[in-house]
Predicted model as a PDB file, atoms N, CA, C, CB and O in Angstrom, pLDDT in the B-factor column:
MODEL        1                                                                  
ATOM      1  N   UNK A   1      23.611 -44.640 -56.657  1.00 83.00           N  
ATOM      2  CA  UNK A   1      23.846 -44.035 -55.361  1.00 83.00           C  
ATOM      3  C   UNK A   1      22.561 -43.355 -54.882  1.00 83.00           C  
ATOM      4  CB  UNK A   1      25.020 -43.022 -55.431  1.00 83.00           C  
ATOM      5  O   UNK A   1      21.893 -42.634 -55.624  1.00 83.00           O  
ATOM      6  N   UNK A   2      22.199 -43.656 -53.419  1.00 92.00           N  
ATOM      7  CA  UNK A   2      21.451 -42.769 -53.043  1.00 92.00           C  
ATOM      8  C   UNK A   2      21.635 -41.561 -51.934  1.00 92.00           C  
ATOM      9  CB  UNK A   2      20.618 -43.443 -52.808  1.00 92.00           C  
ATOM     10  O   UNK A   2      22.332 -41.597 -50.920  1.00 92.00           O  
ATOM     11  N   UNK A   3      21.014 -40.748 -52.298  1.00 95.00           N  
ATOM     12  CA  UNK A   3      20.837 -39.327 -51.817  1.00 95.00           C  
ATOM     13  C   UNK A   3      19.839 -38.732 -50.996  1.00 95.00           C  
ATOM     14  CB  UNK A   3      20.763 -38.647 -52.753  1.00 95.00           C  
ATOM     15  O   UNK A   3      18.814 -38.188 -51.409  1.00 95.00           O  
ATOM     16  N   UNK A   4      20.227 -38.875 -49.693  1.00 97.00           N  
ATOM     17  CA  UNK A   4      19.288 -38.132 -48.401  1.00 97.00           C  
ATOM     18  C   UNK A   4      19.489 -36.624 -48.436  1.00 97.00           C  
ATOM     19  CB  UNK A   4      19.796 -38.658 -46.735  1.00 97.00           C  
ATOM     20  O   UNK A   4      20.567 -36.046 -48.581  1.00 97.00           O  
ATOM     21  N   UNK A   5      18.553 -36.196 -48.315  1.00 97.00           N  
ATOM     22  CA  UNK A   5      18.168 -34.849 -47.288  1.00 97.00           C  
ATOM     23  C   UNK A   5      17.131 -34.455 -46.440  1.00 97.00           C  
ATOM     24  CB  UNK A   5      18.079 -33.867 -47.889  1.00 97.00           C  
ATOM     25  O   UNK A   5      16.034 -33.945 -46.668  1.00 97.00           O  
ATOM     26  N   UNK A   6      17.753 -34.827 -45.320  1.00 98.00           N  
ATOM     27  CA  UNK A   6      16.929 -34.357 -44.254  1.00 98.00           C  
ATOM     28  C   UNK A   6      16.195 -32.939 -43.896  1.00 98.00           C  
ATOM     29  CB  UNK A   6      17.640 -34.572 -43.362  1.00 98.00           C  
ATOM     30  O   UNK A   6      16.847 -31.898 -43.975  1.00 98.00           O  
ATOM     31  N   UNK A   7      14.927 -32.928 -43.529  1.00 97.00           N  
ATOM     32  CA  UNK A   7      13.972 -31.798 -42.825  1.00 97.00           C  
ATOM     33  C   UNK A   7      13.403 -31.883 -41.440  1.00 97.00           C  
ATOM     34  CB  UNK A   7      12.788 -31.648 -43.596  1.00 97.00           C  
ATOM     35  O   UNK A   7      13.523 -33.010 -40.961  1.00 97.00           O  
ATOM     36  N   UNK A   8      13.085 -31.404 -41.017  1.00 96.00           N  
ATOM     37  CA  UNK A   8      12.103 -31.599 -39.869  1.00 96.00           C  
ATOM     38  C   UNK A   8      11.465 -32.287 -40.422  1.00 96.00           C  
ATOM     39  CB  UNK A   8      11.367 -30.595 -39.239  1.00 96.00           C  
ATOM     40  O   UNK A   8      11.532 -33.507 -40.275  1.00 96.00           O  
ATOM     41  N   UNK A   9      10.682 -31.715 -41.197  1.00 97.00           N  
ATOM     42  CA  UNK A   9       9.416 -32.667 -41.944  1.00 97.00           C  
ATOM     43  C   UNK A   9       9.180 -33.669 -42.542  1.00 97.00           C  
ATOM     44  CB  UNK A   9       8.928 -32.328 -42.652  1.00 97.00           C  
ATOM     45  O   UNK A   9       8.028 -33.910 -42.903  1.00 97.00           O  
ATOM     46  N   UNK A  10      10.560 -34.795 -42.891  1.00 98.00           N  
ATOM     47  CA  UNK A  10      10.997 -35.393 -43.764  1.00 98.00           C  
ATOM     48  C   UNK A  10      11.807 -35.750 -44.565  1.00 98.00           C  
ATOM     49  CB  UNK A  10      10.710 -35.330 -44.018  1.00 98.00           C  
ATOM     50  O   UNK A  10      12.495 -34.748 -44.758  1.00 98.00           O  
ATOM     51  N   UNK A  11      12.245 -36.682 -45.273  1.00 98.00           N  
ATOM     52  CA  UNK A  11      13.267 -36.735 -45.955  1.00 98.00           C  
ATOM     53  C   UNK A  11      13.334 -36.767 -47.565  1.00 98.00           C  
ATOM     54  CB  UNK A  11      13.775 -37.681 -45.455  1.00 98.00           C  
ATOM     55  O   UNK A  11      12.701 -37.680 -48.096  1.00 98.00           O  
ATOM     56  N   UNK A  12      14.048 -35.851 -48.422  1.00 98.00           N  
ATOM     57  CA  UNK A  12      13.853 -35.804 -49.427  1.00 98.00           C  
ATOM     58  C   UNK A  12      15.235 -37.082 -50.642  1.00 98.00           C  
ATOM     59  CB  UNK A  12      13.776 -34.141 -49.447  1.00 98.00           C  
ATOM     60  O   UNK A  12      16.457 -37.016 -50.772  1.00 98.00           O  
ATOM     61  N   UNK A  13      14.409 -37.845 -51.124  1.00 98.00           N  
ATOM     62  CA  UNK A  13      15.256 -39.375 -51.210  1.00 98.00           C  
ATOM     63  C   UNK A  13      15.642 -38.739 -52.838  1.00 98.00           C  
ATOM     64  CB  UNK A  13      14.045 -41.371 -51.036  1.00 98.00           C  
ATOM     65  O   UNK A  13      14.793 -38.060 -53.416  1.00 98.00           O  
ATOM     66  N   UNK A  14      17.041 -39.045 -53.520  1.00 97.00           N  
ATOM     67  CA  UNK A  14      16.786 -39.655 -54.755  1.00 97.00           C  
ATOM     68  C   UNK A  14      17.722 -40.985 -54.977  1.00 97.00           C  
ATOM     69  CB  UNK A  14      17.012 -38.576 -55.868  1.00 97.00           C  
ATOM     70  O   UNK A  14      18.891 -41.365 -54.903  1.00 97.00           O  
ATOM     71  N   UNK A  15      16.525 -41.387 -55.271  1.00 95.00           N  
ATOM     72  CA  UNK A  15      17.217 -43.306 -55.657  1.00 95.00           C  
ATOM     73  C   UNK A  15      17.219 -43.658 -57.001  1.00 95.00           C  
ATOM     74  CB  UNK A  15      16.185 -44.747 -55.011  1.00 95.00           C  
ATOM     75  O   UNK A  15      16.187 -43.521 -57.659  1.00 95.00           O  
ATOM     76  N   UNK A  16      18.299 -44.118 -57.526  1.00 93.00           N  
ATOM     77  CA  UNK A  16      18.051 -44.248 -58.516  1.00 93.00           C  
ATOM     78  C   UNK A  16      17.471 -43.630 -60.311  1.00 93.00           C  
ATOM     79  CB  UNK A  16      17.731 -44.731 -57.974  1.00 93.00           C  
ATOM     80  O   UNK A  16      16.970 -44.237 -61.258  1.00 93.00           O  
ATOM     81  N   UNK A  17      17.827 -42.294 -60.120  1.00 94.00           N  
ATOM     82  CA  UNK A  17      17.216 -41.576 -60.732  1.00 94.00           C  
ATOM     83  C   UNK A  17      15.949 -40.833 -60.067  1.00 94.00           C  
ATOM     84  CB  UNK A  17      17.012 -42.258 -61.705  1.00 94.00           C  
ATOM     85  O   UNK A  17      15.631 -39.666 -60.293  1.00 94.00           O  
ATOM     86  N   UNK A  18      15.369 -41.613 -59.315  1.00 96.00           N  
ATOM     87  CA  UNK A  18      14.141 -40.805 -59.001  1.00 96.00           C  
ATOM     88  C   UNK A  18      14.003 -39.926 -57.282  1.00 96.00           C  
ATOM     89  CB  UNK A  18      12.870 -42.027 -59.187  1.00 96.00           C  
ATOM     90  O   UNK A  18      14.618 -40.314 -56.289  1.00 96.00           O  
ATOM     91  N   UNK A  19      13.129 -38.805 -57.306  1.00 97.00           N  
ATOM     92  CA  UNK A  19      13.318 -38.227 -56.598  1.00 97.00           C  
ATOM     93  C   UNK A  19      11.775 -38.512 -55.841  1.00 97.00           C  
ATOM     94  CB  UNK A  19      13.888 -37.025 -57.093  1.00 97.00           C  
ATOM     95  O   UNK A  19      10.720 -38.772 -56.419  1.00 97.00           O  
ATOM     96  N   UNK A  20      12.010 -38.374 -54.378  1.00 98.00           N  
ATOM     97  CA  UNK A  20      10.532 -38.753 -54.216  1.00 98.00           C  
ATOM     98  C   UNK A  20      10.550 -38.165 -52.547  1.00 98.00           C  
ATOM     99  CB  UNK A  20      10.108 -40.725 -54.524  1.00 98.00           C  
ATOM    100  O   UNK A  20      11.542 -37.664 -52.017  1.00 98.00           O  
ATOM    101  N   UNK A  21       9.733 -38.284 -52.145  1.00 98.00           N  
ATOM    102  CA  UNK A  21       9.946 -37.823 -50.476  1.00 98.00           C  
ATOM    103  C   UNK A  21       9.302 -38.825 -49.374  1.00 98.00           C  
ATOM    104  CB  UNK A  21       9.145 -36.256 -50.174  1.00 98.00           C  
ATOM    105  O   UNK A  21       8.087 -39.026 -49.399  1.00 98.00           O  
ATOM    106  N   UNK A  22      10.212 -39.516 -48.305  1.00 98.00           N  
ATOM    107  CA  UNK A  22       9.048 -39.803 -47.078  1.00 98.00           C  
ATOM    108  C   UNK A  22       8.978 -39.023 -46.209  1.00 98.00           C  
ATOM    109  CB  UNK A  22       9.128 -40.927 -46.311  1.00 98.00           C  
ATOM    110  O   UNK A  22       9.902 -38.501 -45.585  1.00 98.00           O  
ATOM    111  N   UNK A  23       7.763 -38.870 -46.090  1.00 98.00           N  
ATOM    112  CA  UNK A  23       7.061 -37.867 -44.784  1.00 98.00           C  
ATOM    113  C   UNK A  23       7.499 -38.383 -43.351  1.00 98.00           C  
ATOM    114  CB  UNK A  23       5.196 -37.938 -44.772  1.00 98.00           C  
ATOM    115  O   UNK A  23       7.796 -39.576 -43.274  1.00 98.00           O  
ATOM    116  N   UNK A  24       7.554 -37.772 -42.454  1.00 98.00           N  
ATOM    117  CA  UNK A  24       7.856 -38.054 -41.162  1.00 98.00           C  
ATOM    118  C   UNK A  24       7.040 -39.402 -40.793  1.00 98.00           C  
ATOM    119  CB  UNK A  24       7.514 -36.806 -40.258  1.00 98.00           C  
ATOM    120  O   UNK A  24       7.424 -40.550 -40.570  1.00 98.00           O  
ATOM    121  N   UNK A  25       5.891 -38.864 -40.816  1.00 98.00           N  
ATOM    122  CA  UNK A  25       4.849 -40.380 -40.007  1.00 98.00           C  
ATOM    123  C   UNK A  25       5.296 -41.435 -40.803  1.00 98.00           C  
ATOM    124  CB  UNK A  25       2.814 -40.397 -40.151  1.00 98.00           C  
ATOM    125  O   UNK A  25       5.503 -42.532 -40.284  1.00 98.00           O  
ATOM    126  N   UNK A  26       5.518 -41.204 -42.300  1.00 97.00           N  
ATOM    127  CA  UNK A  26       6.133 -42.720 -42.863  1.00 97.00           C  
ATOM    128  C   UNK A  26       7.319 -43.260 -42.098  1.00 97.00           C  
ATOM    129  CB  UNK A  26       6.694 -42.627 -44.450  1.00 97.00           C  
ATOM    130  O   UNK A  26       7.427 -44.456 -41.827  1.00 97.00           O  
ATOM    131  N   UNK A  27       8.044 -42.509 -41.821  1.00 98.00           N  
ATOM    132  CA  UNK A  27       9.201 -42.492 -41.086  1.00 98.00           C  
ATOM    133  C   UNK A  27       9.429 -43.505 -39.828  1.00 98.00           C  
ATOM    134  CB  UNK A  27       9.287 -41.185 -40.664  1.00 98.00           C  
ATOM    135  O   UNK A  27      10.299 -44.327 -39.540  1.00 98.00           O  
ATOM    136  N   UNK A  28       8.031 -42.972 -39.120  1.00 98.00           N  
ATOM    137  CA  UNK A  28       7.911 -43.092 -37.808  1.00 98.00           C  
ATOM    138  C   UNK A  28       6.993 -44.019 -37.778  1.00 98.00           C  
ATOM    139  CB  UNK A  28       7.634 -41.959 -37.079  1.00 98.00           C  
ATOM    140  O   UNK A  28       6.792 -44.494 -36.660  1.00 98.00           O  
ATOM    141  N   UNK A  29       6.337 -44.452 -38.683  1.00 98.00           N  
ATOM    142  CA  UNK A  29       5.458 -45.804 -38.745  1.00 98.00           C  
ATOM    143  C   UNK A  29       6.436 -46.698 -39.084  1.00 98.00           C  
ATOM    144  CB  UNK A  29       4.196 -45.879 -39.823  1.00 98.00           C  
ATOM    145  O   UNK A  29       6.295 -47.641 -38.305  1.00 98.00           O  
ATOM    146  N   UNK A  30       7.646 -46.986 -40.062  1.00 97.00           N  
ATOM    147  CA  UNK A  30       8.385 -47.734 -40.892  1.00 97.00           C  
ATOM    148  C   UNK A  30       9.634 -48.276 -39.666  1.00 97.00           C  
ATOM    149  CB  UNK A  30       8.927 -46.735 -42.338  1.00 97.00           C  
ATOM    150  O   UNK A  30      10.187 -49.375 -39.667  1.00 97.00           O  
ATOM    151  N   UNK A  31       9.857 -47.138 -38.663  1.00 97.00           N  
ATOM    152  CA  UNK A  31      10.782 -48.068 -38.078  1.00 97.00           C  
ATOM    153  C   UNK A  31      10.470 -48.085 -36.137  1.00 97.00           C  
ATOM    154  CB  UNK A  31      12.524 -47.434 -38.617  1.00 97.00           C  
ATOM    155  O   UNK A  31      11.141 -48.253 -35.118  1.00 97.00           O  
ATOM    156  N   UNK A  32       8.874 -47.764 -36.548  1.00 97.00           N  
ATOM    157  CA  UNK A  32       8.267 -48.102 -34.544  1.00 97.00           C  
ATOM    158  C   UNK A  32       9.152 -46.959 -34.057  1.00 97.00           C  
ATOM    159  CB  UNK A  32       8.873 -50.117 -33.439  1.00 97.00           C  
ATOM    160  O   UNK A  32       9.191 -47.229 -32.856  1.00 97.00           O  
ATOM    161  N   UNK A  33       9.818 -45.961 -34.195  1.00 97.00           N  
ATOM    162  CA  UNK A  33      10.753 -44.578 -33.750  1.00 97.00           C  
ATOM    163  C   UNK A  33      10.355 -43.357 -33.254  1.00 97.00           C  
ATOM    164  CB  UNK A  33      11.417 -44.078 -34.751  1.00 97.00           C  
ATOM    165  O   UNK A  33       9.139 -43.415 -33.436  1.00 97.00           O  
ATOM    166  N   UNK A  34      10.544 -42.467 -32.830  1.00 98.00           N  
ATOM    167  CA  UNK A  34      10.091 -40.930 -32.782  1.00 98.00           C  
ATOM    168  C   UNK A  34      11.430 -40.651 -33.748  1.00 98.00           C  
ATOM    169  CB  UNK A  34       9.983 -39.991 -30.960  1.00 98.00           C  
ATOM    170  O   UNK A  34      12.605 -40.989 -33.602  1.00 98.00           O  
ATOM    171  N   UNK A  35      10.566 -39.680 -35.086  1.00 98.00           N  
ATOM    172  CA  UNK A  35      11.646 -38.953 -36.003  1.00 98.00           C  
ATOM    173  C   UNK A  35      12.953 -38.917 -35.577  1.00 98.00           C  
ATOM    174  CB  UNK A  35      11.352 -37.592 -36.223  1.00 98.00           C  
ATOM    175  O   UNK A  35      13.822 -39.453 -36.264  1.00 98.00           O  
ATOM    176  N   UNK A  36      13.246 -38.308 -34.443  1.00 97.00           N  
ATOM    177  CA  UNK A  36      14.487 -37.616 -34.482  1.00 97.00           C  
ATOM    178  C   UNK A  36      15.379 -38.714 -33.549  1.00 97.00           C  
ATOM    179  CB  UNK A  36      14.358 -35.935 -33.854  1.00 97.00           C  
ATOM    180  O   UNK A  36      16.462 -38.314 -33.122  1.00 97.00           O  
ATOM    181  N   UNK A  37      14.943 -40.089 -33.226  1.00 98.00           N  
ATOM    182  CA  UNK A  37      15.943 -40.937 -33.003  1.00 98.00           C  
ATOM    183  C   UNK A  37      16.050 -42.200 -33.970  1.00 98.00           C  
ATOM    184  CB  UNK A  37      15.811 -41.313 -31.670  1.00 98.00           C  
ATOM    185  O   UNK A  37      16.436 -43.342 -33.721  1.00 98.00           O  
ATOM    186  N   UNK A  38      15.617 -41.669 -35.072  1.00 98.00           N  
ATOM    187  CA  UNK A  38      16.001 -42.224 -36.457  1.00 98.00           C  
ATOM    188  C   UNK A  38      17.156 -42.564 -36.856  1.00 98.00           C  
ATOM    189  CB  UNK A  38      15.740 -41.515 -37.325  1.00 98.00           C  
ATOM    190  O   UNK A  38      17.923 -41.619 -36.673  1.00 98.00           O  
ATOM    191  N   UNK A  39      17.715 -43.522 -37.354  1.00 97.00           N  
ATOM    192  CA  UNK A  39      19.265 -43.221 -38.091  1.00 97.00           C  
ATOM    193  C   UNK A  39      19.273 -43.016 -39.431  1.00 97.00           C  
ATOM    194  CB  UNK A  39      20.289 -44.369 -37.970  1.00 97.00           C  
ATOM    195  O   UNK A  39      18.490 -43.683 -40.108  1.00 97.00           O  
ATOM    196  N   UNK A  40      20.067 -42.150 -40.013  1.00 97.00           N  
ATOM    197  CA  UNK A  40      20.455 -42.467 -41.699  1.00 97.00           C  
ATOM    198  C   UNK A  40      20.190 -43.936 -42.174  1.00 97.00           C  
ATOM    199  CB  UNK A  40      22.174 -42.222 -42.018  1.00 97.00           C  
ATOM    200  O   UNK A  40      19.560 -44.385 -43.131  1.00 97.00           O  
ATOM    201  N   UNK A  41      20.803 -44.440 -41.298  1.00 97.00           N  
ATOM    202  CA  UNK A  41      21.168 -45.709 -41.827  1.00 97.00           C  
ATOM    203  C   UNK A  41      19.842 -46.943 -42.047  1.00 97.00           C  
ATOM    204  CB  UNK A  41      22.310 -46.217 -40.767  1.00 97.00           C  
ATOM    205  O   UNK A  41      19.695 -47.839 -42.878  1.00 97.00           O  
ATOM    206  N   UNK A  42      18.794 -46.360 -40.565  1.00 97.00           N  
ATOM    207  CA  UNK A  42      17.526 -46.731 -40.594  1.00 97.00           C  
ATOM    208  C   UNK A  42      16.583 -46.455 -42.223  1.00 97.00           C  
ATOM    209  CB  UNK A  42      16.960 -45.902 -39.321  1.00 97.00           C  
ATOM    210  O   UNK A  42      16.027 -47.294 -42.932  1.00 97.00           O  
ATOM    211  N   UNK A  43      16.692 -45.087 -42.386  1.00 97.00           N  
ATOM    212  CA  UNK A  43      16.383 -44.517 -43.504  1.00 97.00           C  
ATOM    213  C   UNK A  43      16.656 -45.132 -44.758  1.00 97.00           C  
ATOM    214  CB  UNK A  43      16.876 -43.457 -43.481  1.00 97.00           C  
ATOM    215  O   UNK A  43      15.670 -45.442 -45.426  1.00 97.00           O  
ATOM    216  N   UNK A  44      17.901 -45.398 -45.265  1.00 96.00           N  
ATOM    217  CA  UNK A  44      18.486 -46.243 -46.139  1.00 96.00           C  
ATOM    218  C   UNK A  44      17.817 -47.480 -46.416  1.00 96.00           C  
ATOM    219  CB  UNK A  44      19.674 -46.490 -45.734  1.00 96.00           C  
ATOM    220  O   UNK A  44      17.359 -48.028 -47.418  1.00 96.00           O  
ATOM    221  N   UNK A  45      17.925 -47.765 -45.060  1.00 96.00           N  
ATOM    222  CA  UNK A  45      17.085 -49.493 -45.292  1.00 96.00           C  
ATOM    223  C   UNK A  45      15.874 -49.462 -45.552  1.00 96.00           C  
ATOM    224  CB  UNK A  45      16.996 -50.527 -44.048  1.00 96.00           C  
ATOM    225  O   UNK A  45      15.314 -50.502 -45.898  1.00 96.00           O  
ATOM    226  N   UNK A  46      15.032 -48.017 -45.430  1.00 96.00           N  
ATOM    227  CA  UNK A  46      13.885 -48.146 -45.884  1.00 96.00           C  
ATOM    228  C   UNK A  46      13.871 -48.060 -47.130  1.00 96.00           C  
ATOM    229  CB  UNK A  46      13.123 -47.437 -45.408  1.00 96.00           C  
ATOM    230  O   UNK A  46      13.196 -48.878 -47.755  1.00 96.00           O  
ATOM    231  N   UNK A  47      14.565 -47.109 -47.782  1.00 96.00           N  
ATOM    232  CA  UNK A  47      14.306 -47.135 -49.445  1.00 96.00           C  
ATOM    233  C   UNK A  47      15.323 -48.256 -50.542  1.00 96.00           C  
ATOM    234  CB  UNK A  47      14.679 -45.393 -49.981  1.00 96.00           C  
ATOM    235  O   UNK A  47      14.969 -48.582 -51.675  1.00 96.00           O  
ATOM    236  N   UNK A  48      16.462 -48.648 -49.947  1.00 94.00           N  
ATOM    237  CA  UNK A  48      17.246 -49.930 -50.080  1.00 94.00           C  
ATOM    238  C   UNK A  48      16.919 -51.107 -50.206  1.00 94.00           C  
ATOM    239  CB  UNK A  48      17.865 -50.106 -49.304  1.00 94.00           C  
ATOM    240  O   UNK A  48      17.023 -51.126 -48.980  1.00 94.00           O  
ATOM    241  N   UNK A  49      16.592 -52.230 -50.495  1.00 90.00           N  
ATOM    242  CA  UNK A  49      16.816 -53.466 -49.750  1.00 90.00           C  
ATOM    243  C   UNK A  49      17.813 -54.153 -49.910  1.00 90.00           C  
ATOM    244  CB  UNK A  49      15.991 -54.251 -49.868  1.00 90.00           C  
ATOM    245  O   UNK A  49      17.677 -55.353 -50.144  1.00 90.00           O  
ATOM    246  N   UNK A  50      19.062 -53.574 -49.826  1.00 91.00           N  
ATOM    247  CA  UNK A  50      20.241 -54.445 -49.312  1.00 91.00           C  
ATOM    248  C   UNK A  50      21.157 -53.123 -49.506  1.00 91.00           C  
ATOM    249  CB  UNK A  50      20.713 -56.063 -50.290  1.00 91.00           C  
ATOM    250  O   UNK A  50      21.899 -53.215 -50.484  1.00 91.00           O  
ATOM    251  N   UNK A  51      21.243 -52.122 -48.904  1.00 92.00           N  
ATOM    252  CA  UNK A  51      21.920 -50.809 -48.783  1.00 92.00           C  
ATOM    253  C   UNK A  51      23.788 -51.199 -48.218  1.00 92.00           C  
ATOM    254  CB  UNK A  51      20.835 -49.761 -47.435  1.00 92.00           C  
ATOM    255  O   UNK A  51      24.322 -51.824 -47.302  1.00 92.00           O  
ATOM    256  N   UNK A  52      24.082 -50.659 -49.014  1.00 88.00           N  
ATOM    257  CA  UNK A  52      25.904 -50.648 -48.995  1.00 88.00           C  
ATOM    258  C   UNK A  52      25.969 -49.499 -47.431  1.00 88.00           C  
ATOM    259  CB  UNK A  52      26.907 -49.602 -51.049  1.00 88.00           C  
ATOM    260  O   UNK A  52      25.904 -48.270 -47.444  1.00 88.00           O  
ATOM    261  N   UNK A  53      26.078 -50.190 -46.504  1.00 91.00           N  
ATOM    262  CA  UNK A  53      26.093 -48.895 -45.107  1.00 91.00           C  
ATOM    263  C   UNK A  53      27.636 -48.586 -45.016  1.00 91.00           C  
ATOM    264  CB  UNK A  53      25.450 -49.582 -43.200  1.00 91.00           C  
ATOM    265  O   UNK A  53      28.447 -49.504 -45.131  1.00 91.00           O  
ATOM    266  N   UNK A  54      27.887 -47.760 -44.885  1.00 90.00           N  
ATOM    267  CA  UNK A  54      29.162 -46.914 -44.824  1.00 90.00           C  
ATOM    268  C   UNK A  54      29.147 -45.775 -43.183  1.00 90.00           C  
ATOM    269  CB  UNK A  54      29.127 -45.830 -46.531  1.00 90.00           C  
ATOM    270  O   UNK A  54      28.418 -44.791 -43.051  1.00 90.00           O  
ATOM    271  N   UNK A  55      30.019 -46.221 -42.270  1.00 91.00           N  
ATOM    272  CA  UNK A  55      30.694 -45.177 -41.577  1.00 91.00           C  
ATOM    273  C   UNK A  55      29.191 -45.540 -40.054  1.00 91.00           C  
ATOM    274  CB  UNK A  55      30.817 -43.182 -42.779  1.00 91.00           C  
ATOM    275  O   UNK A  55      28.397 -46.478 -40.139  1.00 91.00           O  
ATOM    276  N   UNK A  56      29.210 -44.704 -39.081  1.00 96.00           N  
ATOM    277  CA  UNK A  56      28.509 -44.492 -37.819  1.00 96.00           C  
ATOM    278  C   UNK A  56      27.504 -44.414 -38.346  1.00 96.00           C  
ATOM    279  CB  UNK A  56      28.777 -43.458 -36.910  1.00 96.00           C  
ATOM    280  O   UNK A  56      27.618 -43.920 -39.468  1.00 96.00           O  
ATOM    281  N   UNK A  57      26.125 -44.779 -37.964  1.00 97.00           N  
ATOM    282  CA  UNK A  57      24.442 -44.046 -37.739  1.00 97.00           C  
ATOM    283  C   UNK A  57      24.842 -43.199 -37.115  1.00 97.00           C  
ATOM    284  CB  UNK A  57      23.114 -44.751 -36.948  1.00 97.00           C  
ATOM    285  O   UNK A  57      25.594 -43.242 -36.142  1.00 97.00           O  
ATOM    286  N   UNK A  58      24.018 -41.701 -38.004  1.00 97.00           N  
ATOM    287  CA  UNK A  58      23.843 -40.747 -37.292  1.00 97.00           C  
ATOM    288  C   UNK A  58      22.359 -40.007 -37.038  1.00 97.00           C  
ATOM    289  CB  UNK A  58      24.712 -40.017 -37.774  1.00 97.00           C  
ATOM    290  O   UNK A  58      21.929 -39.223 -37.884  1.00 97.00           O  
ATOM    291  N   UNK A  59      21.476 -40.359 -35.609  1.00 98.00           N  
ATOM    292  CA  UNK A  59      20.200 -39.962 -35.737  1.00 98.00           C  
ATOM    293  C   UNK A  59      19.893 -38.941 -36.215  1.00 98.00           C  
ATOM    294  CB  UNK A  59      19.675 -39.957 -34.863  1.00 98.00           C  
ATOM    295  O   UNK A  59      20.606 -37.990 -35.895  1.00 98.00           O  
ATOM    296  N   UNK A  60      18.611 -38.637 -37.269  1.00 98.00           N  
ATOM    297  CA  UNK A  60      18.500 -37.191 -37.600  1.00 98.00           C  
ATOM    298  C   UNK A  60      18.347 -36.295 -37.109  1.00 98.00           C  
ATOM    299  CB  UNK A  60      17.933 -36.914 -38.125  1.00 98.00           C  
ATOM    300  O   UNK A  60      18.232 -35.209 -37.677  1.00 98.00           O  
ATOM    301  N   UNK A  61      18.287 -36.538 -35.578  1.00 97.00           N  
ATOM    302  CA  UNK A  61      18.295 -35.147 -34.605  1.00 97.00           C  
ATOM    303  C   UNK A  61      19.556 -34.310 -34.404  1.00 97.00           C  
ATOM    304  CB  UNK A  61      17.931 -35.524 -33.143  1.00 97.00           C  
ATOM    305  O   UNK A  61      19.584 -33.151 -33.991  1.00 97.00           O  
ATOM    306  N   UNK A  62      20.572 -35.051 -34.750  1.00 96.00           N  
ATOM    307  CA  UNK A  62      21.938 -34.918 -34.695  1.00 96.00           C  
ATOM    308  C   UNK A  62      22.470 -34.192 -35.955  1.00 96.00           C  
ATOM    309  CB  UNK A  62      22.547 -36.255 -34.520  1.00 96.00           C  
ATOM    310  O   UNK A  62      23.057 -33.110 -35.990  1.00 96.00           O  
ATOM    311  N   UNK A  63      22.036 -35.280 -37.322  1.00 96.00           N  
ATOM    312  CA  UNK A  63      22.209 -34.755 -38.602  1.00 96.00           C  
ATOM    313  C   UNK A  63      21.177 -32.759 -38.961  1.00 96.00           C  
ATOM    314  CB  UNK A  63      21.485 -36.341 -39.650  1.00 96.00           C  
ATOM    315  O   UNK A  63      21.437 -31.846 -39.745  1.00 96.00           O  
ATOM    316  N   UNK A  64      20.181 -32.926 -38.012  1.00 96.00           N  
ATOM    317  CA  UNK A  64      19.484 -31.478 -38.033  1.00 96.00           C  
ATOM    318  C   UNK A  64      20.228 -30.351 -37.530  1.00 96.00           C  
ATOM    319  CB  UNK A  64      18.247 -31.459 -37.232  1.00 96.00           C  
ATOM    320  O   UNK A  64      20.489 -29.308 -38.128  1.00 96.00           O  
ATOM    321  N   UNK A  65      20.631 -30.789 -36.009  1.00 92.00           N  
ATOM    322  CA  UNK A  65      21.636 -30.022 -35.737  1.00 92.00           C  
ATOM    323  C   UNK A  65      23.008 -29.187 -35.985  1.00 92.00           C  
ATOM    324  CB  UNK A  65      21.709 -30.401 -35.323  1.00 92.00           C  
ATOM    325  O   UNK A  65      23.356 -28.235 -35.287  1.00 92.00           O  
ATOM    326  N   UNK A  66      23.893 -29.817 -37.347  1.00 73.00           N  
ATOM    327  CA  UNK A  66      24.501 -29.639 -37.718  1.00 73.00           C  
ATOM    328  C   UNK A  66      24.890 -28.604 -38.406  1.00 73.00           C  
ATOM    329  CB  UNK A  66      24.483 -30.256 -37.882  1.00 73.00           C  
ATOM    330  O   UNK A  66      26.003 -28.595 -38.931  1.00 73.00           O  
TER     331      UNK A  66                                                      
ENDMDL                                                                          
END                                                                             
C-alpha cells in the first residue's frame, strides 16, 4: 500500500516500505500542472506504475484545504 502526505512543499510518499519525498517542481515538471491542480490520483501514477485508483481525484489544493 501506498501512503501520501501532502505539503505545500510536497509530497511525503511511502511505497513499499520506503519513505522518500517529491518536491513540488518534481511534481510540476512530472505532470505539465501548477501544484495545486494536481490530483492524488495524478500523484499515484507517478510513484505507481499500474496504481489500484480508488474513489474521486482530489486536487491537492482541495486535499490542503481540509
Amino acid at each position: 500500500m501506498t501512503v501520501l502526505s501532502f505539503d505545500d512543499k510536497g509530497v511525503d510518499v511511502e511505497y513499499e516500505g520506503t519513505e522518500f519525498r517529491l518536491e513540488k517542481a518534481l511534481i510540476e515538471d512530472a505532470t505539465e500542472k501548477s501544484y495545486p491542480d494536481v490530483t492524488d490520483h495524478e500523484v499515484l501514477q507517478i510513484v505507481e506504475k499500474n496504481p489500484a485508483l480508488s474513489g474521486e481525484p482530489r486536487r491537492i489544493r482541495d486535499i490542503l484545504n481540509t
